[in-house]
C-alpha positions as CSV (number, residue, x, y, z in Angstrom):
1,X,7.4,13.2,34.4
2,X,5.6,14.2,30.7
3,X,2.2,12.9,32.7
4,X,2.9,15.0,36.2
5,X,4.3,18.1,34.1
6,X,1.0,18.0,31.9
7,X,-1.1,17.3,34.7
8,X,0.6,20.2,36.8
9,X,0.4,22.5,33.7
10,X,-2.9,22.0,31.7
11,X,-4.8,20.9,34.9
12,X,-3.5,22.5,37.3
13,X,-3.2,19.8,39.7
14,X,-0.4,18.4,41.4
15,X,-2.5,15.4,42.4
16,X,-3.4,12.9,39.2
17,X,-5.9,11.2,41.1
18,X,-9.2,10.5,39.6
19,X,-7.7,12.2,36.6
20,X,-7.8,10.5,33.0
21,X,-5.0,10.0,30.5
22,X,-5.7,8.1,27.0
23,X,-3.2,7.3,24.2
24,X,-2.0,4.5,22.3
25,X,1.1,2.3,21.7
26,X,2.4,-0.3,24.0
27,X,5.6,-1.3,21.9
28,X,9.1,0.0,22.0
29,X,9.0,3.1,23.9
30,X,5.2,3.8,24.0
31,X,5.3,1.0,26.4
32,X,6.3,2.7,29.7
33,X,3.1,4.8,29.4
34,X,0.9,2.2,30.8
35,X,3.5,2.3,34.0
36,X,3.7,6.2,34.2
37,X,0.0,6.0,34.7
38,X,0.4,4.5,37.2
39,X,3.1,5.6,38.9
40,X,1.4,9.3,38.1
41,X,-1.7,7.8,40.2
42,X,-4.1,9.0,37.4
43,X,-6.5,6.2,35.0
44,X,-4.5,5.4,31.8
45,X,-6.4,3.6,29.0
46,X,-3.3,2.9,26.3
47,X,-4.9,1.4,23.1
48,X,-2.8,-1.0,20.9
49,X,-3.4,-3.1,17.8
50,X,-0.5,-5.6,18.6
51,X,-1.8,-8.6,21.2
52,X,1.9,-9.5,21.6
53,X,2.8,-6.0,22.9
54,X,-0.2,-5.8,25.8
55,X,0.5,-9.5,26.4
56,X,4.6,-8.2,26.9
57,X,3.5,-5.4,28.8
58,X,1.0,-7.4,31.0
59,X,3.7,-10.1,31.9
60,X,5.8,-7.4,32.5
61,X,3.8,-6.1,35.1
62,X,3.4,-2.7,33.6
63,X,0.1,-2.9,32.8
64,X,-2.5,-3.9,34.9
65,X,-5.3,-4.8,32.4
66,X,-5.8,-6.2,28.8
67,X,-10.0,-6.0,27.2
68,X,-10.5,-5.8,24.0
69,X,-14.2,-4.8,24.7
70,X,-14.7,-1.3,24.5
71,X,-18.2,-1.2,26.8
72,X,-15.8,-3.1,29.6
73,X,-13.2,-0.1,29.0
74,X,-15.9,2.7,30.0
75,X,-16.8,0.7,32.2
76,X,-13.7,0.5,33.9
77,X,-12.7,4.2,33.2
78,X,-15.8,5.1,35.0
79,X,-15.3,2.8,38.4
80,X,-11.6,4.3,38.2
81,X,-12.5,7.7,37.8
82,X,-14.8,8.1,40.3
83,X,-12.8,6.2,42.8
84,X,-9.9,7.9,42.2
85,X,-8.1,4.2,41.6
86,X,-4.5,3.9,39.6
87,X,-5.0,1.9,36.5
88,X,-3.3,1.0,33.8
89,X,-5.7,-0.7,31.0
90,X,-4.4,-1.8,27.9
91,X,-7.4,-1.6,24.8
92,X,-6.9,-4.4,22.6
93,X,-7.7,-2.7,19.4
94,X,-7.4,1.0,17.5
95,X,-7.0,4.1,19.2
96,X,-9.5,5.9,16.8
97,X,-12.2,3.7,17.8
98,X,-11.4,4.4,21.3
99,X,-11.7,8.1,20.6
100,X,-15.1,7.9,18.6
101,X,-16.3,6.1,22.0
102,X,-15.4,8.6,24.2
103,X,-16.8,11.5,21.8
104,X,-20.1,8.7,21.7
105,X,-20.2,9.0,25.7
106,X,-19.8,13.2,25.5
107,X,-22.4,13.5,22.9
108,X,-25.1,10.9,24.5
109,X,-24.2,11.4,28.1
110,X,-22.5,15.0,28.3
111,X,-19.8,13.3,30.1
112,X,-16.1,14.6,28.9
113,X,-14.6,11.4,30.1
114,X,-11.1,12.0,29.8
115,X,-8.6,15.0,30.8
116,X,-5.3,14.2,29.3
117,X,-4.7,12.8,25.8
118,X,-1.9,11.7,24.0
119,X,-0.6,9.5,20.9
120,X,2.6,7.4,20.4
121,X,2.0,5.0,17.6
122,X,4.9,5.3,15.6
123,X,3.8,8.0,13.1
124,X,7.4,8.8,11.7
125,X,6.9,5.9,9.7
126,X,3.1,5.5,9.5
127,X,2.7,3.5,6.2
128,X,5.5,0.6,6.6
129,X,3.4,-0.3,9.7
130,X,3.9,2.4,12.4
131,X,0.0,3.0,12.3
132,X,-2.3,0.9,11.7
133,X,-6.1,2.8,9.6
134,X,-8.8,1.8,12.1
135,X,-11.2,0.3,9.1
136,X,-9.1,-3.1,9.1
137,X,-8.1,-5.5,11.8
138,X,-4.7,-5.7,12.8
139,X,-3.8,-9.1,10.5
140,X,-6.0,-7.5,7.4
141,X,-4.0,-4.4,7.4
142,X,-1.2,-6.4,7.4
143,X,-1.5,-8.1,4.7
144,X,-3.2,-4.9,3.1
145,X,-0.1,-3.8,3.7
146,X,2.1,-6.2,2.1
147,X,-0.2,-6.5,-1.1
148,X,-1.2,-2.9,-1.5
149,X,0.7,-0.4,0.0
150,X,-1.0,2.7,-2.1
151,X,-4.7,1.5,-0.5
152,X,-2.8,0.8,2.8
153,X,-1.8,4.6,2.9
154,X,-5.4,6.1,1.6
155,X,-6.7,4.0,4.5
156,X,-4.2,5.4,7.0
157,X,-4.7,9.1,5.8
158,X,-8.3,8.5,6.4
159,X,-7.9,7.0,9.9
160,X,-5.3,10.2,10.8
161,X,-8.2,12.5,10.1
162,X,-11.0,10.7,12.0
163,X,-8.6,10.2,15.2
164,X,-8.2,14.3,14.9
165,X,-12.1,14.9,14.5
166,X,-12.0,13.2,17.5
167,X,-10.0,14.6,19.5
168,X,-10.7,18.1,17.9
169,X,-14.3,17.5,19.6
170,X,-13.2,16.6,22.8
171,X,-10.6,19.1,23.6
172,X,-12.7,21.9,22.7
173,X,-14.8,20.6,25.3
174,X,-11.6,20.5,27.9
175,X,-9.5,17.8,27.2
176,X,-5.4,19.0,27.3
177,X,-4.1,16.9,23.9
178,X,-0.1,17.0,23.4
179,X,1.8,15.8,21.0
180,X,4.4,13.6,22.1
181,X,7.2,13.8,19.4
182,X,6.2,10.7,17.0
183,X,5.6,13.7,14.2
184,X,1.9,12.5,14.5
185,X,0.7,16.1,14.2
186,X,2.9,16.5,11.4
187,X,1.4,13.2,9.6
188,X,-1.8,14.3,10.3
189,X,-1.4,17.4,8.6
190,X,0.3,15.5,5.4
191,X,-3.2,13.7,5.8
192,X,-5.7,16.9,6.0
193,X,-6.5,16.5,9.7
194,X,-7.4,19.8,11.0
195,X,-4.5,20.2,13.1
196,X,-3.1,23.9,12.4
197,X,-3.4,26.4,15.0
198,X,-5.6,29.6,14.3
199,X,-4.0,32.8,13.2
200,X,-0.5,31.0,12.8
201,X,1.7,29.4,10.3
202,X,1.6,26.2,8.7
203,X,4.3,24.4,11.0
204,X,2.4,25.6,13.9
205,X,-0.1,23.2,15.8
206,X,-2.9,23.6,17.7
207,X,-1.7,21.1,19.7
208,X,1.8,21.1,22.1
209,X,4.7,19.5,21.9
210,X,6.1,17.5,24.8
211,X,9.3,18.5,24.4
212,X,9.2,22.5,24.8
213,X,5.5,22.8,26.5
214,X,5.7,20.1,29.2
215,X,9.1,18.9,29.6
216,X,10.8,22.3,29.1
């Protein structure tokens, strides 16, 4: 319903087809985004850190594909796209590199690749291992974590404000960003992400919530 209502009120659309939805998080919760995708009938590239997780959801049948190879992922995205196939494909790696791609792909090929964009890592608890900073690989940032939790945090701060560059760049070229309630606008912020809205107070976003903009 949070994918139709966005797709119905940002797009316009009632149809998802062809349509293209990227976030991230496969685990708890964040999991059934891979099968509202689907079920939505739009292309959903989910990216997650965790191999147990897309392994989980790909047993599961939830999500139809695991690569951890981001030129396989465009790929993909592209055949979809144009198609107008349901897909579900998990990204085995970070979100924020997955971001940087598609802003790559805008900037060299003009192509705005995707249409609706989320996040659901688990950002109300970002630096006991609800986000992972894209500069370290999933077992490095774990043990970052563990032996230095004061770098671990610099590191995720940093990541928080590249994922926003990112998506700063391609919404203002179209793309319909929301936040889904994991207070990852709000971490952002904390981090020095450009995340306020224009002309408004400081716990207003630029972005929507889920909660009163789409589901409401």
């Amino acid at each position: 319903l949070t994918v139709l209502n966005a797709g119905r009120r940002y797009l316009k659309v009632q149809d998802l087809a062809g349509k293209v939805f990227v976030t991230s998080g496969l685990g708890g919760m964040s999991g059934a985004q891979a099968k509202a995708a689907v079920i939505a009938g739009c292309v959903g590239i989910i990216a997650e850190v965790d191999e147990a997780a897309l392994l989980k959801r790909h047993k599961q049948g939830w999500l139809m594909e695991i690569s951890n190879n981001l030129d396989h992922c465009i790929a993909r995205l592209r055949d979809a796209r144009k198609n107008k196939i349901a897909l579900s494909l998990g990204y085995h790696g970070n979100v924020v590199d997955l971001w940087e791609r598609l802003v790559y792909e805008l900037d060299t090929t003009g192509e705005l690749l995707v249409d609706l964009g989320s996040d659901q890592t688990s950002c109300h608890n970002p630096f006991s291992g609800g986000y992972y900073p894209v500069q370290l690989s999933f077992e490095d940032a774990k043990q970052l974590l563990s032996a230095s939790p004061g770098k671990f945090r610099t590191l995720v701060q940093e990541s928080l404000r590249r994922q926003v560059a990112a998506i700063n760049r391609l919404a203002d070229k179209g793309m319909f960003f929301w936040d889904y309630g994991n207070a990852f606008l709000l971490e952002a912020q904390r981090a020095g992400a450009d995340v306020e809205k224009r002309g408004a107070n400081k716990t207003e976003f630029r972005y929507p919530s889920y909660v009163q903009h789409i589901m409401g």
